[in-house]
Backbone as CSV, one residue per row, in Angstrom:
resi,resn,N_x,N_y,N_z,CA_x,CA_y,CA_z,C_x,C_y,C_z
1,UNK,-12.111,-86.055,-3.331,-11.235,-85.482,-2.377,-10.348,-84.413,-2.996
2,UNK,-10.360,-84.786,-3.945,-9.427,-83.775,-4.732,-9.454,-82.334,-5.326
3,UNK,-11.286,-82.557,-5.578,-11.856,-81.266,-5.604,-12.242,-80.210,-4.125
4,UNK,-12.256,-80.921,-3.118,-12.039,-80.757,-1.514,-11.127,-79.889,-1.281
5,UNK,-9.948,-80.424,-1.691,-8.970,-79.730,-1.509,-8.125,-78.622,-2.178
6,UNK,-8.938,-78.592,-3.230,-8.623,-77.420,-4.096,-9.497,-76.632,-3.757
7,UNK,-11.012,-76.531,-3.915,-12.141,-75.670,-2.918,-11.292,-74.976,-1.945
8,UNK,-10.172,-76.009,-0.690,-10.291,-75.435,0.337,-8.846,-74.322,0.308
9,UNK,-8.026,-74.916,-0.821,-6.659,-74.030,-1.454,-7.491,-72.892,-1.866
10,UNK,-8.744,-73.056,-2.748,-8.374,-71.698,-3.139,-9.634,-70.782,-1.897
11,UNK,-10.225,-71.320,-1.559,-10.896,-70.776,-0.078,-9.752,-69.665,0.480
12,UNK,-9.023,-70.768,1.018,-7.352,-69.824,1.666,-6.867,-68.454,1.004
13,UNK,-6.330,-69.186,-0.469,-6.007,-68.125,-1.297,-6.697,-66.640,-1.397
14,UNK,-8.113,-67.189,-1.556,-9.012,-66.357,-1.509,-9.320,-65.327,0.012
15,UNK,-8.932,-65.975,0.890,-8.863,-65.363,2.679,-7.838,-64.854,2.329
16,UNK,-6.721,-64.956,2.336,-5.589,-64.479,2.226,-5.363,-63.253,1.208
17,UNK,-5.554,-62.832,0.047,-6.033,-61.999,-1.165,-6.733,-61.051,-0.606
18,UNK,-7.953,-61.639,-0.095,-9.241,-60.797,0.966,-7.872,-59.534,2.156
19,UNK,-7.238,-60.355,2.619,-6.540,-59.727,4.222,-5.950,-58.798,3.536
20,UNK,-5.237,-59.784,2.392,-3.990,-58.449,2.121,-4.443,-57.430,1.409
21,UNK,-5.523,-57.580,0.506,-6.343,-56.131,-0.328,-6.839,-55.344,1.195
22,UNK,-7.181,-56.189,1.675,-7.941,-55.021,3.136,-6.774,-54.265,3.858
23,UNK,-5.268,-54.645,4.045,-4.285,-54.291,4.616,-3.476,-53.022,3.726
24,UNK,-4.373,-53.163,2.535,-3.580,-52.068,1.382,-4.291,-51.187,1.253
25,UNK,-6.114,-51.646,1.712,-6.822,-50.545,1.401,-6.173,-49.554,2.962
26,UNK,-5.989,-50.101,3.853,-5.687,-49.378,5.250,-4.172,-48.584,5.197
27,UNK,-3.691,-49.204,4.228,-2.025,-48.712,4.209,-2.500,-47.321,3.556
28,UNK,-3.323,-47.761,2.172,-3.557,-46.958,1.178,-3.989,-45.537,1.818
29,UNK,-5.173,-45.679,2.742,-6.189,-44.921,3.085,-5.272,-44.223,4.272
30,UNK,-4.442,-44.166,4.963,-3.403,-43.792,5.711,-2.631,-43.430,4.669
31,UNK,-1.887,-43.335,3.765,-1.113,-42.457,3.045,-2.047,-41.822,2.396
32,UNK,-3.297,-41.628,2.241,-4.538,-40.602,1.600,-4.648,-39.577,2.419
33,UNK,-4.640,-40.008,4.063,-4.727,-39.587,5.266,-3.467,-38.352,4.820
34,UNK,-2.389,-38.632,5.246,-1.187,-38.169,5.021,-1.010,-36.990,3.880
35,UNK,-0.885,-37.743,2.909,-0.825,-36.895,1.278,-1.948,-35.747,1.893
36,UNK,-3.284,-35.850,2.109,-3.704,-34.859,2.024,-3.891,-34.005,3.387
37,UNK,-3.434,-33.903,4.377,-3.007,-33.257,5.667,-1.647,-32.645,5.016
38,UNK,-0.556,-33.218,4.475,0.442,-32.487,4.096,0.481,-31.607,2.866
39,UNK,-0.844,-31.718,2.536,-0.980,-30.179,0.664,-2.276,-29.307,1.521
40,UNK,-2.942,-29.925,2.347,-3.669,-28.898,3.412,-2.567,-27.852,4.140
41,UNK,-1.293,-28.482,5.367,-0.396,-27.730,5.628,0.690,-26.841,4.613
42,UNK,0.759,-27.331,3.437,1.421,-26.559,2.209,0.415,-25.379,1.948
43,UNK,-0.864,-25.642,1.990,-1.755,-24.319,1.395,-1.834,-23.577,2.052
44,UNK,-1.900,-23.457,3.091,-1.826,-22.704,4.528,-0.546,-22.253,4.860
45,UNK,0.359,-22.990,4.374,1.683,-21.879,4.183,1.993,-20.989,3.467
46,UNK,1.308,-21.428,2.423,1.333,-20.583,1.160,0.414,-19.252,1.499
47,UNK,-0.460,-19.567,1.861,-1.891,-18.804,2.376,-1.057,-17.774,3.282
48,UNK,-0.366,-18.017,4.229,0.307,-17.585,5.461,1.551,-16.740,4.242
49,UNK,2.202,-17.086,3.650,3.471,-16.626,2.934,2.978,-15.371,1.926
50,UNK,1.905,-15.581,1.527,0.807,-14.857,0.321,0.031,-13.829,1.398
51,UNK,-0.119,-13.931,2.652,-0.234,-12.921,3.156,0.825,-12.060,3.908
52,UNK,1.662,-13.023,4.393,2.759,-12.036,4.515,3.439,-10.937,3.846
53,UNK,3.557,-11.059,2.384,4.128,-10.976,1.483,3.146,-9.397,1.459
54,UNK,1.467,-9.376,1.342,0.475,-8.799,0.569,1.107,-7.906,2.394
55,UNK,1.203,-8.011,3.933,1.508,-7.208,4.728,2.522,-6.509,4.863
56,UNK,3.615,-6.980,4.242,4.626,-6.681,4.384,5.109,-5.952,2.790
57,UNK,4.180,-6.116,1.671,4.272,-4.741,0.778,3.206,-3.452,1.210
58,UNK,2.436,-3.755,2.185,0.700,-2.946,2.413,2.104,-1.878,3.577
59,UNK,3.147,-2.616,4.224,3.753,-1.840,5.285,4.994,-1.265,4.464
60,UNK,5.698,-1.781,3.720,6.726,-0.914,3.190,5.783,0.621,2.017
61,UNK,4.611,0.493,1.532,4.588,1.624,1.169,3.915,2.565,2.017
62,UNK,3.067,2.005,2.693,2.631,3.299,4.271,4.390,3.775,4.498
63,UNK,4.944,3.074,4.850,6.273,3.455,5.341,6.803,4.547,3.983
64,UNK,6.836,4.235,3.015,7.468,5.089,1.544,6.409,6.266,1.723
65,UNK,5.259,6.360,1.776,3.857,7.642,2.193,4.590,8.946,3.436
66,UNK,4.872,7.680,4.760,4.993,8.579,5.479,6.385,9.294,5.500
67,UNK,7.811,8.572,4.798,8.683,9.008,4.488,8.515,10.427,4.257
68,UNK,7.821,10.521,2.693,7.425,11.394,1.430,6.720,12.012,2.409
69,UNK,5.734,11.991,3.078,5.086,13.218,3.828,5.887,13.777,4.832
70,UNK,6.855,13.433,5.567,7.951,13.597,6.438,8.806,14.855,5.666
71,UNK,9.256,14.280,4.361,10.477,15.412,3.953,9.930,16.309,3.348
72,UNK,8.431,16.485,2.724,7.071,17.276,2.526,7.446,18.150,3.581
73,UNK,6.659,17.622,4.722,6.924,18.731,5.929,7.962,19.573,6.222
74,UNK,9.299,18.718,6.278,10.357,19.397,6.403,10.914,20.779,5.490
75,UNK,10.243,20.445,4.132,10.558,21.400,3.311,9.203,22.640,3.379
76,UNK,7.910,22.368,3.737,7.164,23.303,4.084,7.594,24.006,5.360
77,UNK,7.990,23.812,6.099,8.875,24.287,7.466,9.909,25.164,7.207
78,UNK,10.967,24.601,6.101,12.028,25.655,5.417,11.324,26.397,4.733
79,UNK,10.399,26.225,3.931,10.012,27.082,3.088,9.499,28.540,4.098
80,UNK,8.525,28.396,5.542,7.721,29.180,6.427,9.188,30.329,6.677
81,UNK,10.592,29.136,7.111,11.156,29.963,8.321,11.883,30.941,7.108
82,UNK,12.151,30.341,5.857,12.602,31.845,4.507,11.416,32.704,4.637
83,UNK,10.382,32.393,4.165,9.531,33.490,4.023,9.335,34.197,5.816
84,UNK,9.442,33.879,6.650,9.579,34.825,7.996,10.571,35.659,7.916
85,UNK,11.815,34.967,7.691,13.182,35.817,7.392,12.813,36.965,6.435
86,UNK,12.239,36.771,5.283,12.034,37.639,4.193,11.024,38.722,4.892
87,UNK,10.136,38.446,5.188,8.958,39.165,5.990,9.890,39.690,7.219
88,UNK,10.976,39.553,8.050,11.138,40.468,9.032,12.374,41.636,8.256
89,UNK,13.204,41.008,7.585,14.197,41.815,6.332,13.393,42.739,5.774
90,UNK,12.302,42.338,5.183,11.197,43.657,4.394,10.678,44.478,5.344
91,UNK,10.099,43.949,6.498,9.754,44.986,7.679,10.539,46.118,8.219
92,UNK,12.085,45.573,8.129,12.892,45.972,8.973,13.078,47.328,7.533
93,UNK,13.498,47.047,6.465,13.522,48.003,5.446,12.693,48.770,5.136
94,UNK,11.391,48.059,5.593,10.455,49.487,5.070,10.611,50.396,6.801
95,UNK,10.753,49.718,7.746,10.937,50.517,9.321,12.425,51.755,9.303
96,UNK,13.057,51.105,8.437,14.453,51.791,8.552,14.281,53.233,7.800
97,UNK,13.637,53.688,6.914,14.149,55.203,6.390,12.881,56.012,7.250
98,UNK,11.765,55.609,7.570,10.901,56.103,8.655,11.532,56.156,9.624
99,UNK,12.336,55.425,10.289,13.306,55.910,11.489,13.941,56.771,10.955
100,UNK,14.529,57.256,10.102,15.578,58.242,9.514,14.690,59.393,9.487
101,UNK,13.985,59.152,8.901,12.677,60.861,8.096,12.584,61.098,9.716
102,UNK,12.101,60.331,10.379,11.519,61.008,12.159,13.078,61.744,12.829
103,UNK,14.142,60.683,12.592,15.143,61.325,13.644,15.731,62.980,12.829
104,UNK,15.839,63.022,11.466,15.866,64.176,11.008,15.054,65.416,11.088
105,UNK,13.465,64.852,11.449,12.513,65.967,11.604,12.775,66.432,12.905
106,UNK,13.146,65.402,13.901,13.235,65.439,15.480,14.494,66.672,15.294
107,UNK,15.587,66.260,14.367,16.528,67.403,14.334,16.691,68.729,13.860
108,UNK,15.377,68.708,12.948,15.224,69.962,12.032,15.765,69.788,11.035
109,UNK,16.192,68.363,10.488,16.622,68.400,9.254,16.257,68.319,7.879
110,UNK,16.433,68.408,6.613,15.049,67.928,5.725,16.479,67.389,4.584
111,UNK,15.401,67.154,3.034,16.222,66.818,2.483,16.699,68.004,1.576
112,UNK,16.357,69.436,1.883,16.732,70.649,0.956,17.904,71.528,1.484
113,UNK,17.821,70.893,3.119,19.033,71.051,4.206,18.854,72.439,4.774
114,UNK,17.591,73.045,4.493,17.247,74.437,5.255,16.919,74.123,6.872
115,UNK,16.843,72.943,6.991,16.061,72.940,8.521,15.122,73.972,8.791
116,UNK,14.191,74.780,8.330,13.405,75.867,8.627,11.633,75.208,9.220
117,UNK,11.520,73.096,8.644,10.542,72.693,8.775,9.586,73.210,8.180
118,UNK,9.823,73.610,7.096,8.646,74.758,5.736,8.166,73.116,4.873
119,UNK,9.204,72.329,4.749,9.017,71.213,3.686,8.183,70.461,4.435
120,UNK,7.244,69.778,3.630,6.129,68.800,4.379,6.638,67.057,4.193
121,UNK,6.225,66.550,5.379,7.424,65.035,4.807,5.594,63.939,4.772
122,UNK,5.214,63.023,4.200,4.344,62.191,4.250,5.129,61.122,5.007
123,UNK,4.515,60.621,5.985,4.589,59.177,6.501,3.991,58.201,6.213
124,UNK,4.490,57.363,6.263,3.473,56.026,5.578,3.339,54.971,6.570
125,UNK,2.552,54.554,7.400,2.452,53.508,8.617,1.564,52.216,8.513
């Protein structure tokens, strides 16, 4: 009887050992669950943060490009409206003593001050 009842102690023991290893493998396997759903959502943040990061330097230097091509322009623009200025100043100077030579010939005047129109004047157009 005695061996009966130790058989059936450690039977128990043994059921019992059995439940609770099975209740740890389920605890276990649920925090496996867990642990790795939460370094899946970490990588994917990271993933998400590592691309942000790679969009948001890809947009600040387009932005630094189009700056630099912006004040580019602006200064090719100053540069056009000097050289127009210069180009109507030179026009106007080479137009100005040809207006003079014509209104003097128109008057009979020259530069020897005979007015007789004997002196020959070249024009240049």
């Amino acid at each position: 009887m005695h061996t009966n009842r130790l058989q059936q102690r450690l039977a128990c023991f043994a059921k019992d050992e059995k439940e609770t290893l099975q209740r740890q493998e389920m605890e276990l396997s649920s925090e496996l669950s867990r642990l790795q759903s939460a370094q899946k959502a970490e990588k994917m943040r990271y993933v998400n943060t590592m691309s942000l990061s790679v969009w948001r330097a890809i947009a600040t230097r387009q932005k630094e490009k189009r700056l630099e091509a912006e004040q580019n322009q602006r200064q090719l623009r100053a540069a056009v409206v000097g050289r127009a200025r210069m180009i109507h100043q030179m026009k106007a100077l080479l137009q100005h003593p040809y207006v003079t030579e014509e209104k003097d010939i128109l008057r009979g005047e020259s530069d020897t001050g005979q007015g007789d129109g004997s002196e020959s004047r070249i024009l240049y157009y």
